[in-house]
N, C-alpha and C positions, 0 to 999 in steps of 0.2 A: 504494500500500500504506500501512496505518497506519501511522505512526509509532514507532518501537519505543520502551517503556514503560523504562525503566532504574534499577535501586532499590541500594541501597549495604544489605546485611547486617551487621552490625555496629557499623560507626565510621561515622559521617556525613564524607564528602570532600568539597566542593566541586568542587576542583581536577582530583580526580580522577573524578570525576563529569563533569563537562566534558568531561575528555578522552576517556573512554571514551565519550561521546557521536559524538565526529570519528571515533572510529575503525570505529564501528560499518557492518559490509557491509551491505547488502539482501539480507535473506532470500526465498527463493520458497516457497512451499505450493501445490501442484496437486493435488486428486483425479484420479486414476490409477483409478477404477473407482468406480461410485455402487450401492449395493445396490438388490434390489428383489425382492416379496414372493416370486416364484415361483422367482429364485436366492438367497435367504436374502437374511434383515435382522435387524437387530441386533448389529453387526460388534464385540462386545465379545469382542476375541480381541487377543493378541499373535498378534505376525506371526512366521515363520523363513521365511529363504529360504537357496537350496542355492549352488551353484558357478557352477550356469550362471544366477544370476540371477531365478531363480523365486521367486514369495512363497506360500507357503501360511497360511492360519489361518479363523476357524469363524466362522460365524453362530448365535449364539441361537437365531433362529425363520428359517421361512420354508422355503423350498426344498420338493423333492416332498410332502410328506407334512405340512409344517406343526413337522415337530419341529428344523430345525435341518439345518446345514450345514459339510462342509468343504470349504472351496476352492482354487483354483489359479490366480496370473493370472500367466501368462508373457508377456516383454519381446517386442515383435516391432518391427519396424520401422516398423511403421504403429500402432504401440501396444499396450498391453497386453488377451489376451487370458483372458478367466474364463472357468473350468469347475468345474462340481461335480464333487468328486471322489467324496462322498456325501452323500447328502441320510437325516436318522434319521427313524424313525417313532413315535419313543416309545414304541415298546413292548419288547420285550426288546433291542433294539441299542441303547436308550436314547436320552435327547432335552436339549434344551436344552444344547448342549456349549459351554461358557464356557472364554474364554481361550486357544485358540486349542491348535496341538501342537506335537510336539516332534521333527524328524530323527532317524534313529538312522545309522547309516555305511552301512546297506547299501541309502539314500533311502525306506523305511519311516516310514509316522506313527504316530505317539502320543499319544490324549488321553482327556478326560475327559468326561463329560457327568451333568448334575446331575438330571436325571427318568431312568426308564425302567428299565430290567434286570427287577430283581423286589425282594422284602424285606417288611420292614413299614410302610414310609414310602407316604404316597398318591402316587400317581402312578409309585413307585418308588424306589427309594433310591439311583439312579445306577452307572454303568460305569464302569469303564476300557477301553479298544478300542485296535485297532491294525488298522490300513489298510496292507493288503501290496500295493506295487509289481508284478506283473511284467508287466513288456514295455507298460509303460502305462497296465494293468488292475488297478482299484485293488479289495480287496476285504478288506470290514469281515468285525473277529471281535472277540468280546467276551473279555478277555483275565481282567477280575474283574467278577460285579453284586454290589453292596454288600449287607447286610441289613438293615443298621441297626442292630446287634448290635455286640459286641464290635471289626468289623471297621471299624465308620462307615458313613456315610451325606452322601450332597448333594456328590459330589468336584467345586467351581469350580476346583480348579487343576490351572496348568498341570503336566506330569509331568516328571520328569530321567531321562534313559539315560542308562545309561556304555557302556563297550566293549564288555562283554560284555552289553549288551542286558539288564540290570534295569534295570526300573522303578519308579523313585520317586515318591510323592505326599505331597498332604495331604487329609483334609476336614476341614470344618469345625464339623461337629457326628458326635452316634455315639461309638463309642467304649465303653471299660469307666466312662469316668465323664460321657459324654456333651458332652464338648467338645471329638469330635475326635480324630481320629487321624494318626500318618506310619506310610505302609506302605509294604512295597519287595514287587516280583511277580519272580520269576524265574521260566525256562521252566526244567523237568528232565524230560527225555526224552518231548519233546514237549507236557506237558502244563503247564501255569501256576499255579505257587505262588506265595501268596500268605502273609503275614507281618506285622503291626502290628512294629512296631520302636517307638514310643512313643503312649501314649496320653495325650492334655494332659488334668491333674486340674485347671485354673484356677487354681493357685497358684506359687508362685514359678518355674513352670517356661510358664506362659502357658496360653491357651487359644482356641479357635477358629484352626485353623492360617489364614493368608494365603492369598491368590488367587496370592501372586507364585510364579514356578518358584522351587524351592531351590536351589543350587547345589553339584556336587560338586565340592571342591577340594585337592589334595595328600588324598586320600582321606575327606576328612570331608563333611558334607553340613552346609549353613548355609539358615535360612530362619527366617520371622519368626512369631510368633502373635500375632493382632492384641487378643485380649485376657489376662486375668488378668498374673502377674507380680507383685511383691514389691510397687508401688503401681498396678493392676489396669489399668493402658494400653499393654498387649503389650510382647511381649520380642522381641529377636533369639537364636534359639541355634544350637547345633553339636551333631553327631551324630558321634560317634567308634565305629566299629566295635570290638570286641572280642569276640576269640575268633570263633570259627565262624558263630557265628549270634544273637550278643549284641551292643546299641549301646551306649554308652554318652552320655549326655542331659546337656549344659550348657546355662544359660542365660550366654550373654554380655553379655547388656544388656536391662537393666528398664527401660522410660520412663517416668519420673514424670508426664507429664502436664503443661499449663500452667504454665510457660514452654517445659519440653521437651517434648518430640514425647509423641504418640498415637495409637494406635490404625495399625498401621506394614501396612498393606495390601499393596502392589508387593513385586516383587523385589526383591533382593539384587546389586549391585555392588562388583564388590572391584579396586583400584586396583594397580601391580605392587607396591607395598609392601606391602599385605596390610591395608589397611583400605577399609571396609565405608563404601558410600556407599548413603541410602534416601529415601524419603517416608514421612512420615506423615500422616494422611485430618486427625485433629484436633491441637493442642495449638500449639506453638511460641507466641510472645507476644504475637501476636491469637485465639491460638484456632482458626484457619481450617487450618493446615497448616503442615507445615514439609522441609527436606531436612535432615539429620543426616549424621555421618562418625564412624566408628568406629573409635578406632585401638586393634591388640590388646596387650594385656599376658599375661604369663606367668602371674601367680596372679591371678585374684580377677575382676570384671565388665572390659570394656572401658571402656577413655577415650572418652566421646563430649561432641560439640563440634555444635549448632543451628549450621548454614554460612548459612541462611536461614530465618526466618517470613514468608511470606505475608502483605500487608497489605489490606488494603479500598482501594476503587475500581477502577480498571483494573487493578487486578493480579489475575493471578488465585489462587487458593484452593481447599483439598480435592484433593490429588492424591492417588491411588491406582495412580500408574504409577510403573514403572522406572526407571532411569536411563541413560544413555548418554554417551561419555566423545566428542569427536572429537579429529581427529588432536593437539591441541595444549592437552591437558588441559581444554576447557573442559567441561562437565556440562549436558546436556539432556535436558529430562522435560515434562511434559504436565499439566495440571489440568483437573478434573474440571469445574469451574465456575469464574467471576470472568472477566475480561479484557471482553469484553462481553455477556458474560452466557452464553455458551456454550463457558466453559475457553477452554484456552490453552498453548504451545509457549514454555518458558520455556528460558533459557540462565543460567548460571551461570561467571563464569569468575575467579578465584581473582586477587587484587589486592594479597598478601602471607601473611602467618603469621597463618591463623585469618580471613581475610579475603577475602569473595566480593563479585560486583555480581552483581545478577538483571535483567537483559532480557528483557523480553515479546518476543519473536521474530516471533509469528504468531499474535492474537487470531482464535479461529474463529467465523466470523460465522454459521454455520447455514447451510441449503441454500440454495444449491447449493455453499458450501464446507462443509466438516466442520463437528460440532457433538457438542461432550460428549465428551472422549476420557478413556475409563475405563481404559485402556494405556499406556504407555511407547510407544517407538519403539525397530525394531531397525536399524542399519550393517549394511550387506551390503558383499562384500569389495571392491567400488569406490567404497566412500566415500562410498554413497547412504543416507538416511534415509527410513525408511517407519514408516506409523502407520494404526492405524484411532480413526473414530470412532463411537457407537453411535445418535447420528444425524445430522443433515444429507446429503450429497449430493442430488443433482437431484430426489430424491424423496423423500428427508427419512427413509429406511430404516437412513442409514449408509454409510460411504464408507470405500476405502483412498486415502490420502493419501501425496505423496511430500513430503520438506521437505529445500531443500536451504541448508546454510547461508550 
């Protein structure tokens, strides 16, 4: 295996550069599944997996019909087995489903797909759907088709349920001022309402909402818009409900751009203190990318602190995925590109007060390992790490990857 790349954010240490060398374990990365055109490809999905160890998430393209896929590959003893759970046709069940879905408690999915339903947009202005379990038999309904109108249009992200089974989104364009909308669907007596709770005007409040899922938590909902904002390089904000059917819209942090973060793509991670761990696609102090940390305050934006920028050469640069904490605080995420040329599985683990090291983990060399990972990675509850990427495996379609650290 390559050698693991090791970068000091902040303050240059020798010393402890050094040591965090000796200490560093060997990582493994195996593909666990390689896509290919007639079971979907283009594996740009976060992944969720349930209790018993199953991973579900979508393909782009590919599968019956050419519009796009959700899958299943469950753990067996002889290894993991894939099945389409459905394959779209781009026409009114919608196509091109990006990012993969979302469990709800009663093992039902959740997602989005960016073609297809109906509206004014060519090809169609995108779905929201939901894939009913029973007894194994999985079976698509379109739960909203967008118009492109007031409600939005092009849904790339992933969606949030809570308890009682609403659903939350973003798109990215559409809307009443055309950058974009957050909408919630709830079912009432069997039928499926539908809701804008805020429409992004490109001004201090952001616009084009993010790919990443939002997150509900202590009942507000947090997610990022990767552009406008008070210096036009997306914001982080909070959704506070009020009243019956009223939210209320903060911005908690505007990213100025070069030296701080840009254009803040991936999810949302919050630490048990209550601050906000991210990636940003541009800015930090080469420009290429950066991870950030949010701590909250009571009146006025959050305190945020660049944990790392992204430098040139083997490192890698442009992430647009998630984060992910393991058991012993350290922070792992994915880049888009850099390492050798096809992104990279980065580590991050915290070295004092305001102060991180970045390890290249697992440069993705392309097929037949992974290649391009446009996701994060999620921890399933044995302490396994899983990831897609949008291509390499064996046939250079896309692959799900395990990484263990």
């Amino acid at each position: 295996m390559t050698s693991p790349t090791v970068r000091i954010g902040a303050v240059a240490a020798t010393a402890i550069f050094l040591l965090s060398l000796a200490r560093i374990s060997a990582a493994t990365t195996d593909v666990i599944f390689s896509c290919e055109e007639d079971e979907g490809e283009y594996a740009d999905t976060d992944l969720e997996t349930d209790s018993a160890g199953n991973i579900y998430g979508t393909t782009v393209l590919g599968g019956d019909f050419g519009g796009g896929t959700v899958f299943q590959l469950r753990p067996t003893p002889d290894g993991w087995v894939h099945t389409v759970l459905y394959s779209f046709t781009g026409g009114a069940d919608g196509g091109e489903p990006y990012k993969g879905v979302t469990l709800d408690r009663e093992g039902n999915l959740y997602g989005t797909a960016v073609t297809g339903g109906s509206g004014s947009c060519e090809g169609g202005c995108g779905v929201v759907y939901k894939l009913t379990n029973s007894g194994g038999t999985w079976t698509q309904s379109v739960i909203h088709a967008f118009t492109g109108g007031d409600d939005g249009s092009g849904p790339g992200a992933r969606v949030t349920v809570d308890q009682s089974e609403n659903v939350y989104g973003m798109t990215p364009t559409g809307g009443a001022y055309g950058l974009g909308t957050i909408y919630k669907i709830h079912q009432a007596g069997g039928a499926w309402d539908f809701s804008v709770i805020h429409a992004f005007t490109g001004g201090a409040d952001g616009g084009s909402g993010s790919a990443g899922r939002m997150i509900l938590r202590k009942g507000r909902l947090y997610g990022a818009a990767t552009t406008g904002g008070n210096y036009g390089s997306g914001v982080v904000f909070e959704l506070t409900q009020s009243g019956v059917a009223g939210w209320h819209f903060r911005t908690i942090y505007s990213f100025q751009g070069q030296p701080d973060g840009s254009f803040p793509y991936g999810a949302l991670l919050f630490d048990r203190s209550g601050s906000v761990y991210g990636t940003t696609y541009y800015g930090g102090a080469n420009g290429i990318g950066a991870v950030y940390k949010l701590s909250p305050r009571l009146i006025g934006e959050w305190d945020e602190n660049v944990i790392y920028s992204f430098q040139n050469g083997s490192d890698g640069n442009s992430p647009i995925s998630n984060l992910v904490f393991d058991t012993v605080g350290n922070l792992y995420g994915t880049t888009s590109e850099g390492g050798l040329g096809s992104g990279a599985i980065f580590k991050l683990s915290p070295i004092g007060v305001r102060q991180w090291i970045e390890t290249i983990v697992h440069p993705f060399q392309g097929a037949p390992d992974g290649g391009f990972a446009y996701n994060g990675m999620v921890v399933d509850r044995f302490g396994n790490f899983y990831g897609a990427t949008v291509h390499g495996g064996k046939n250079d379609d896309g692959c799900v990857y395990k990484f263990t650290p």
